[in-house]
N, C-alpha and C positions, 0 to 999 in steps of 0.2 A: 504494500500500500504506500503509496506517494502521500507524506503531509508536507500542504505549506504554510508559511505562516505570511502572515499579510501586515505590514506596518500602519495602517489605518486600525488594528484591531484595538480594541477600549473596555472586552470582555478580560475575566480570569481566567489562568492558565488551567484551571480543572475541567473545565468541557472537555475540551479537544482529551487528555489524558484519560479521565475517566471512558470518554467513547469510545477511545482504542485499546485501553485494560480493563476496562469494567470499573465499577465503584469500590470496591473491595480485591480489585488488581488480580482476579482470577477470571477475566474471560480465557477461555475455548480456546487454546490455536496461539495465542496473544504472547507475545515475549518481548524483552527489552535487547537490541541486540547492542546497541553502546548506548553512554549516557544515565541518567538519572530524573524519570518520572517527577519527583518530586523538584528538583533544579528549572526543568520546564515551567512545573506551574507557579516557578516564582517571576520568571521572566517577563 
């Protein structure tokens, strides 16, 4: 899956994160392959 981030955005970094691990970070399929979930959604 391709995400992008767009500099106009003015929402919190939890959407995007939660949609592609789930809200409790166990969807189906879903891994983190670099990086840190939690570092995105402070960005």
């Amino acid at each position: 899956m391709i995400v992008k981030f767009h500099a106009r955005g003015k929402g919190g970094g939890s959407g995007p994160v939660d949609y592609l691990l789930g809200r409790e970070r166990n969807q189906e399929g879903a891994r983190v392959l670099r990086g840190a979930p939690e570092e995105v959604r402070e960005l």
